[in-house]
N, C-alpha and C positions, 0 to 999 in steps of 0.2 A: 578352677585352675586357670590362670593367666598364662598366653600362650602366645607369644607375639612370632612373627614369621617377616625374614627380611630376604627378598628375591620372592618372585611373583612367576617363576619358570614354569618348565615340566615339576619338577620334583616340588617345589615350595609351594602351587598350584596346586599339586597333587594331595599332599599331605593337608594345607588349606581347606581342600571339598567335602574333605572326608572328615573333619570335624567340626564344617561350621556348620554342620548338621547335627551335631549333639549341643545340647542346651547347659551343659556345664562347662565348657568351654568359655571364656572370655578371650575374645580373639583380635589381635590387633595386626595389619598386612600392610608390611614397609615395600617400596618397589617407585625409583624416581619417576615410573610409565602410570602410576595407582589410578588414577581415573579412565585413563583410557581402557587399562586392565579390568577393572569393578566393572566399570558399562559392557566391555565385554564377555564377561565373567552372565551376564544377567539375571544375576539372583533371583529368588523370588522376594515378593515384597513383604510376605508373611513373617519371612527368619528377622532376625535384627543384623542392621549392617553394622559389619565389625568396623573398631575405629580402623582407621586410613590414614597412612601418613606417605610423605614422598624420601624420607631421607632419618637417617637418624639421631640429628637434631632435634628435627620438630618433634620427632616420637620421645623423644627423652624428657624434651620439654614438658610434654601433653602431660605422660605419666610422671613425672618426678620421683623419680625413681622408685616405681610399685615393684614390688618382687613378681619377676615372670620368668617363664622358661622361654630365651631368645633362638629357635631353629634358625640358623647361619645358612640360606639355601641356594648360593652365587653359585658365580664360576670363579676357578682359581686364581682367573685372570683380575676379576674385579674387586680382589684383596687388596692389591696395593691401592688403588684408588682408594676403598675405601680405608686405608689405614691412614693417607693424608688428610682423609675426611675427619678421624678421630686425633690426628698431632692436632690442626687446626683448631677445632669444635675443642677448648677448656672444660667445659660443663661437662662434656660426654665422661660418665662413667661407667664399669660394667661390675659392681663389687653386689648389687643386690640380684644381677642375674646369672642364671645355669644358663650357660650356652650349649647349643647342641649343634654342631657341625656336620652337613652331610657333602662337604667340599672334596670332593676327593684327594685325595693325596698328599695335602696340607697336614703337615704333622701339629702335636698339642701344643712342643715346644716354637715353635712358628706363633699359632695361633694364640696366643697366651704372651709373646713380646707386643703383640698388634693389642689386644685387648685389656692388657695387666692385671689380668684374672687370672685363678687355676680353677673355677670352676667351667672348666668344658669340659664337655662330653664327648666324641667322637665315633658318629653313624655312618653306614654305609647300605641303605636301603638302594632296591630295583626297580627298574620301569613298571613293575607290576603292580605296585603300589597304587598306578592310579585305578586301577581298578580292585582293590583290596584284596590285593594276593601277593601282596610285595615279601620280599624274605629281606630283612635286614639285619648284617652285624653290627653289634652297640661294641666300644671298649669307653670301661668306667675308671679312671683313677679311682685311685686310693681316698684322695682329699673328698669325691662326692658321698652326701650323705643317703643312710637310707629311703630315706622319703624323696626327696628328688631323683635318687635312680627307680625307684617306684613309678614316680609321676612320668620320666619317659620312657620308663618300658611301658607304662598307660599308652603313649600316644601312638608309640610304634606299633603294640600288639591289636591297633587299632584297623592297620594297614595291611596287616600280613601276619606271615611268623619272624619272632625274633631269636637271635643266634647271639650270648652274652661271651666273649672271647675275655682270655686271664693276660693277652699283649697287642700294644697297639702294630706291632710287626703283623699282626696275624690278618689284619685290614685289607692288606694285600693280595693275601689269599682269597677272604672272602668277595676282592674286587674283581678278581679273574676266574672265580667260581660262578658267583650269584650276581655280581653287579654286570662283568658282560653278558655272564649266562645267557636269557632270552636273547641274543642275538645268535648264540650257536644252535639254539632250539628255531628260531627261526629262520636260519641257512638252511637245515636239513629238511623243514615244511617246502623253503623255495624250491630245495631239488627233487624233493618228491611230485610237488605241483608243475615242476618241468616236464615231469612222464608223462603228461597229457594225451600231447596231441602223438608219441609213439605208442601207448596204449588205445590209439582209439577213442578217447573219450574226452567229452565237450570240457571247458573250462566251469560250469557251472557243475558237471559229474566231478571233476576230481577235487576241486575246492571241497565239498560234501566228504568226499569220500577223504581226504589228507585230515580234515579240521576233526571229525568224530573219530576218526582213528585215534589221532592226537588225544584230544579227551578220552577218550576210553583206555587207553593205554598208561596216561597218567592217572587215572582212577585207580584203577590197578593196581599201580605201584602205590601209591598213596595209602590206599586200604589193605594193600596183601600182607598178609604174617611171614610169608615167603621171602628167600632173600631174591635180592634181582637176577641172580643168575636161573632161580628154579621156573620165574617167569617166561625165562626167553627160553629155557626149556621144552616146560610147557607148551608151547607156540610151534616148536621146529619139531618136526615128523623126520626119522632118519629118510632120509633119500628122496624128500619134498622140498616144494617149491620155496619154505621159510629156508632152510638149510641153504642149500643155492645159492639164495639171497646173502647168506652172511657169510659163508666161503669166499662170497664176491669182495664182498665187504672188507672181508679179513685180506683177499688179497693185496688191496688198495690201501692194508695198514690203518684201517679206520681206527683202531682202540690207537693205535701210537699216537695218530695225526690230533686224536684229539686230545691226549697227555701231552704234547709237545707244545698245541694250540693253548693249551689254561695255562700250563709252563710260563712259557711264551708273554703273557695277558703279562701274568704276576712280574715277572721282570718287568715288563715294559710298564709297570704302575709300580714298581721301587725307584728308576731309573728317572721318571716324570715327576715320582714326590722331590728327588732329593733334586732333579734342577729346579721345580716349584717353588720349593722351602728356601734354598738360597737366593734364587730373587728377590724372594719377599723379605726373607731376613736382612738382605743386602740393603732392601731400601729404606727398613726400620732403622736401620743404624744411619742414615743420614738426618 
């Protein structure tokens, strides 16, 4: 499977590592920084290095138009750029590739006046990913075929779990669920590892003691047949020291704050597509 990757970031990096480790893969890594990136990347010299291009010219050029799945892995902002890059570049076309987008908030119709294709795809994978525990939602038009929605649920199910949604609205949700997610799971580590030094205990005790809790408690859920509320059951003794805790908890509105907190996410990623999209759309029409 041909599988080209254009942005060389976290995420385009990320999903990169993870398959140029597998030997079915043909891998081709677009990014204007590509050498400095590669040396720093420092492969081993065993794997085969993927081709390398700086721009997608040259890469058009190289392959003449092979059929590949193109991962789209900028930022929003480096759209318009490169959509002057394809008015300009004649030769650029994109009629033999599946593009897969993991740009946040750039909608198909957006993406599809820029590229004059309808084969995009549209991903919303998590930071988890670089470490192969990412959850990402795919939405597939209609137009894509079998085999191609196959080939990336191949790559994604590679990185994590995947979540296939029936509307591209639903992106939204999975942005302010799963794509902030690990930062609200990582707020709640920060503030537990704040009760250090009022519990008495060294920075190297409570690290230890927040990170295995963490894992064990996501095992838990992970594996229980239970639903999440029998777990937290489970845990809280009437008139003990768990109970207290979420009394406290509940005082301070913790379940609202964080329904109002994902709320919240999901607006402010409707609110960012739809100024996104009309910029970009704005500058296509010139």
């Amino acid at each position: 499977m041909k599988i080209s990757i254009l942005g060389a970031g976290n995420m385009g990096g990320a999903i990169f590592n993870h398959l140029y480790q597998r030997r079915e893969f043909e891998l081709a890594l677009i990014d204007p920084n590509i050498d400095k990136i590669w040396k720093s990347l420092g492969k081993s010299s065993k794997l085969e290095t993927p081709l390398l291009f700086r721009d997608l010219l040259q890469y058009t050029q190289n392959l003449k138009q092979q059929k590949t799945i193109l991962v789209l892995a900028i930022k929003p902002k480096q759209l318009s750029p490169l959509h002057e890059e394809i008015k300009v570049s004649k030769n650029l076309s994109f009629d033999n590739f599946v593009i897969v987008s993991v740009v946040a908030g750039i909608s198909l119709s957006t993406l599809r006046k820029i590229f004059k294709t309808k084969n995009i795809i549209r991903a919303m994978p998590n930071t988890p990913v670089t470490v192969g525990q990412g959850m990402t939602g795919l939405y597939f038009p209609k137009n894509i075929s079998s085999k191609n929605k196959d080939n990336v649920l191949k790559i994604f199910e590679l990185l994590g779990k995947t979540l296939i949604v029936n509307s591209e609205k639903k992106l939204h949700s999975i942005t302010a669920l799963s794509g902030s997610g690990p930062a609200y799971f990582f707020n709640f580590y920060e503030a537990l590892l704040s009760t250090g030094k009022e519990l008495g205990l060294s920075k190297k005790e409570i690290l230890l003691l927040v990170k295995q809790t963490a894992i064990g408690a996501t095992a838990m859920f992970c594996e229980a047949k239970e639903p999440i509320n029998i777990l937290r059951e489970n845990v809280t003794s009437k008139g003990g020291t768990t109970e207290t805790a979420l009394e406290t908890l509940n005082k301070y509105e913790f379940t609202e704050g964080v329904l109002q907190a994902v709320l919240n996410a999901k607006e402010r990623s409707i609110n960012l597509g739809l100024e996104l999209n009309y910029e970009i759309q704005e500058n296509t029409q010139k």
